[in-house]
RODREN-520913 format. One record per residue: x, y, z of N, C-alpha, C, O, CB in turn; residue in three letters. Coordinates in steps of 0.02 Angstrom, whole numbers, padded with zeros to 5 digits, always signed. Glycine has a CB too. Example, Ala and Ser with C-alpha at 12.3 -4.5 7.8 and 13.67 -1.06 7.14 Angstrom:
<recs>
+00660-00284+00390+00615-00225+00390+00660-00165+00390+00712-00166+00423+00565-00224+00452ALA
+00642-00112+00354+00684-00053+00357+00645+00002+00394+00670+00057+00402+00704-00030+00286SER
</recs>
This chain:
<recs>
-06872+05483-02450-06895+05518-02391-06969+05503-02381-07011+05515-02425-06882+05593-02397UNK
-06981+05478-02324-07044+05479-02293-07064+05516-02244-07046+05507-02185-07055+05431-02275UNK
-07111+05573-02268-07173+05627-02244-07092+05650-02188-07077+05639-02130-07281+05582-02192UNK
-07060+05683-02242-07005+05723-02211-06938+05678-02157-06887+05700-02130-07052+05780-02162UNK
-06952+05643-02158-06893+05575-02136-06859+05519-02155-06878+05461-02165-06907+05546-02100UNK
-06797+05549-02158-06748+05515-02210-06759+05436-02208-06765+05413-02151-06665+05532-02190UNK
-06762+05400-02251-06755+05312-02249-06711+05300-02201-06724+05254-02162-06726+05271-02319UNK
-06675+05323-02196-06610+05271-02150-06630+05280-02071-06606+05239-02032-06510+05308-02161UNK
-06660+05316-02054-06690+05358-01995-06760+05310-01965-06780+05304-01907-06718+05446-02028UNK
-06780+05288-02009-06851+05259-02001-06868+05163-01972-06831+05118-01992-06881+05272-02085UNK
-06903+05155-01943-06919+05081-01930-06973+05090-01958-07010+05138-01948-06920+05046-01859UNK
-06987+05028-02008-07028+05009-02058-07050+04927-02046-07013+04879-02056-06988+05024-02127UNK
-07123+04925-02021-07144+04875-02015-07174+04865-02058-07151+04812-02080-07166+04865-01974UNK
-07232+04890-02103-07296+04894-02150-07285+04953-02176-07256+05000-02148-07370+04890-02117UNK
-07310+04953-02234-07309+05029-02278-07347+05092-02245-07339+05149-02266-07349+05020-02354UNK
-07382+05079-02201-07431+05110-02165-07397+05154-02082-07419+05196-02044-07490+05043-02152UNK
-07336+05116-02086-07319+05145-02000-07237+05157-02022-07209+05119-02062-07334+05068-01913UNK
-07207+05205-01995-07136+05236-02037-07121+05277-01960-07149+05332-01961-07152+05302-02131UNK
-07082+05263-01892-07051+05306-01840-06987+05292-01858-06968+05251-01900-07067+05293-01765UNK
-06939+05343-01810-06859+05339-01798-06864+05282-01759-06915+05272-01726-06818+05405-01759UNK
-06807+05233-01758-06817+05187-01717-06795+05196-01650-06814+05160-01604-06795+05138-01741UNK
-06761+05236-01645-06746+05276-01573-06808+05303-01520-06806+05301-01458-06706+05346-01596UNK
-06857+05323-01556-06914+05311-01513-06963+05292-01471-07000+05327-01438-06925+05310-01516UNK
-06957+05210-01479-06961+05161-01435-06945+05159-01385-06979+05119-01352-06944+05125-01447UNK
-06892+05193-01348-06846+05178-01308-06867+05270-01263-06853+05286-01205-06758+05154-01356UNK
-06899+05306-01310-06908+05381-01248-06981+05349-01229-07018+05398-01227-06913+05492-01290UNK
-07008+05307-01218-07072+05293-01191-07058+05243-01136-07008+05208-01123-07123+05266-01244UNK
-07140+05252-01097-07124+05208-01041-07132+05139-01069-07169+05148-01117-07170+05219-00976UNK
-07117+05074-01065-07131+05015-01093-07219+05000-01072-07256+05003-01121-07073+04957-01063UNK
-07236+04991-01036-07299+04997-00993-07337+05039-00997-07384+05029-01036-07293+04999-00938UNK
-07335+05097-00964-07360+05159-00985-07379+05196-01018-07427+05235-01013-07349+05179-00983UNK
-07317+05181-01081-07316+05223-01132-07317+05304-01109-07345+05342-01148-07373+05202-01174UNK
-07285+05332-01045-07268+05398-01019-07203+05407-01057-07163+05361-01056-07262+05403-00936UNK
-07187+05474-01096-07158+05499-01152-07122+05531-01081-07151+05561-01035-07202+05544-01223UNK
-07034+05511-01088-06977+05552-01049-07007+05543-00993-07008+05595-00959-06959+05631-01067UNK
-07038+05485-00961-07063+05468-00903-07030+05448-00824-07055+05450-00767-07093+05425-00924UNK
-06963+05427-00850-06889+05387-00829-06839+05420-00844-06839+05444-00900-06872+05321-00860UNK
-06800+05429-00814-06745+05457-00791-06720+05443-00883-06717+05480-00932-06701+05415-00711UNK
-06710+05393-00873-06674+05347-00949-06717+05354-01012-06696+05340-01068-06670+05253-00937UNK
-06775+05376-01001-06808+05391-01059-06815+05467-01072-06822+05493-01128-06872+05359-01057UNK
-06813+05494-01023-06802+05596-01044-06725+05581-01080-06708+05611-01131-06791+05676-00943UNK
-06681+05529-01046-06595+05560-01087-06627+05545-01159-06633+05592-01198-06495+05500-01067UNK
-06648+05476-01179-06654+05455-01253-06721+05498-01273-06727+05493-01334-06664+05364-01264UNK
-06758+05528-01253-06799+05583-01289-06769+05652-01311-06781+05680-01364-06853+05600-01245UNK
-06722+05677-01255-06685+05739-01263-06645+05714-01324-06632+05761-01361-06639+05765-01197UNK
-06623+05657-01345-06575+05629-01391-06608+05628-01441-06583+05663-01486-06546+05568-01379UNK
-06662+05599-01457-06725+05593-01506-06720+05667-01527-06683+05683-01574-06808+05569-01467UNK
-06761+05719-01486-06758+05784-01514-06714+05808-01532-06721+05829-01590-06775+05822-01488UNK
-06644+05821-01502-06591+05856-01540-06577+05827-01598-06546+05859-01640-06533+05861-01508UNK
-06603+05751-01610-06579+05700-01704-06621+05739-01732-06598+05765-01782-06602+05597-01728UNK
-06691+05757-01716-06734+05783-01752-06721+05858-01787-06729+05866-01848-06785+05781-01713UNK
-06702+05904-01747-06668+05960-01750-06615+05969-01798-06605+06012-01841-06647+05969-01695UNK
-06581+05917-01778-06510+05904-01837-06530+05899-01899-06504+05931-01945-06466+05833-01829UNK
-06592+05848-01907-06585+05835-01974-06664+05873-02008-06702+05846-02048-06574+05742-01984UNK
-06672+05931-01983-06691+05977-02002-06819+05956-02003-06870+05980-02029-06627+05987-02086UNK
-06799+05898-01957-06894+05892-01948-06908+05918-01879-06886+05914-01822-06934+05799-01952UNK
-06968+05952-01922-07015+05993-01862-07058+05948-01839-07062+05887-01848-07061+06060-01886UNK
-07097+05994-01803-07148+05960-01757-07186+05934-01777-07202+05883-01746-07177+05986-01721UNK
-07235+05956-01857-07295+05919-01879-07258+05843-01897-07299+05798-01891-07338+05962-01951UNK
-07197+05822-01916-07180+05780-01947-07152+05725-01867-07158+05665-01857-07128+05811-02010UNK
-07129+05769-01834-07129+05733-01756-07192+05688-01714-07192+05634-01685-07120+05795-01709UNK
-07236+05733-01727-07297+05698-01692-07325+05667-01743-07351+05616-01720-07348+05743-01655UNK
-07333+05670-01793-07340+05597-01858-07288+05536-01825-07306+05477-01828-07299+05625-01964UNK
-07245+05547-01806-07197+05483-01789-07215+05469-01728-07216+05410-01710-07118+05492-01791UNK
-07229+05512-01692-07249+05472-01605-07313+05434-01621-07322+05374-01615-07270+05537-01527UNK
-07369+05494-01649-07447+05459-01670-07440+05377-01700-07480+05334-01682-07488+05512-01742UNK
-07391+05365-01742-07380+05300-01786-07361+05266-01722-07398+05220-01704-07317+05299-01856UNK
-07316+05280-01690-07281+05245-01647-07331+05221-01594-07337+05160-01592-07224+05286-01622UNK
-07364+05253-01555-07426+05248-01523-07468+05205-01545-07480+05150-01519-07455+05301-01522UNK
-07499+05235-01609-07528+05174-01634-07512+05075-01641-07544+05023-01631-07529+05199-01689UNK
-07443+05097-01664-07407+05027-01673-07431+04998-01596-07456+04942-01591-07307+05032-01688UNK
-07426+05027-01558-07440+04970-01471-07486+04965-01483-07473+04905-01484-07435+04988-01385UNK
-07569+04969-01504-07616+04933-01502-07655+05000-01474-07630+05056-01479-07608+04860-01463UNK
-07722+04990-01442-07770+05021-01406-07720+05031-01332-07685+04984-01311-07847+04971-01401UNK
-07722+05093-01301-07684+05127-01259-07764+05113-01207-07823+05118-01225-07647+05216-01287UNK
-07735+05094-01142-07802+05115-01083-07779+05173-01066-07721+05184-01050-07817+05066-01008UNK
-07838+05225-01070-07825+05318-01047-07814+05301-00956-07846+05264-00918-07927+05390-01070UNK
-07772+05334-00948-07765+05345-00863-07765+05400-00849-07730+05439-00882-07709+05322-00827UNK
-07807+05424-00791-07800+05481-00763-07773+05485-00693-07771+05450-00642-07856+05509-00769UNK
-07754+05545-00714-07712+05574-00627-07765+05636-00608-07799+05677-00639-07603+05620-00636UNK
-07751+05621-00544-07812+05682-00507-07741+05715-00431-07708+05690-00386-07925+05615-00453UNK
-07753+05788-00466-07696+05790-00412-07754+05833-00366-07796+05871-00390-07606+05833-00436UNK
-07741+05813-00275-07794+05853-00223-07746+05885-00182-07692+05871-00154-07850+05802-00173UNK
-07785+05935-00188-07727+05971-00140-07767+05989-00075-07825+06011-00073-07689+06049-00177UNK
-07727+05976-00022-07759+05988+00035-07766+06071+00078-07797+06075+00131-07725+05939+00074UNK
</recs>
């Protein structure tokens, strides 16, 4: 078990980066907007209920997105400005 996530559960590139490999797939490819797409909220809602199942919380959740994040490289920050008229 790694930092609360079973081996079989995990994509393992380097000893250093350890996500579900199902994760990949709740992000935007581009973006990187988390349940951003129609098709990425189903495989995130899917993501969380695996998580649930197999009994990891949240600190051990956002260790796997943070890794995962990281793995893409330097992210450009975007902002949204919403105006309301």
């Amino acid at each position: 078990m790694l930092r609360g996530i079973p081996f079989g559960m995990i994509r393992k590139e380097d000893e250093s980066m350890a996500f579900d490999s199902e994760l990949r797939g709740c992000f935007g490819e581009s973006d990187l907007i988390f349940a951003g797409h129609p098709m990425d909220e189903v495989r995130a809602f899917k993501w969380l209920i695996s998580l649930r199942e197999r009994g990891i919380g949240l600190a051990a959740a956002k260790a796997q997105v943070d890794e995962y994040l990281r793995s893409r490289g330097p992210i450009k920050t975007i902002f949204r400005t919403n105006c309301s008229e």
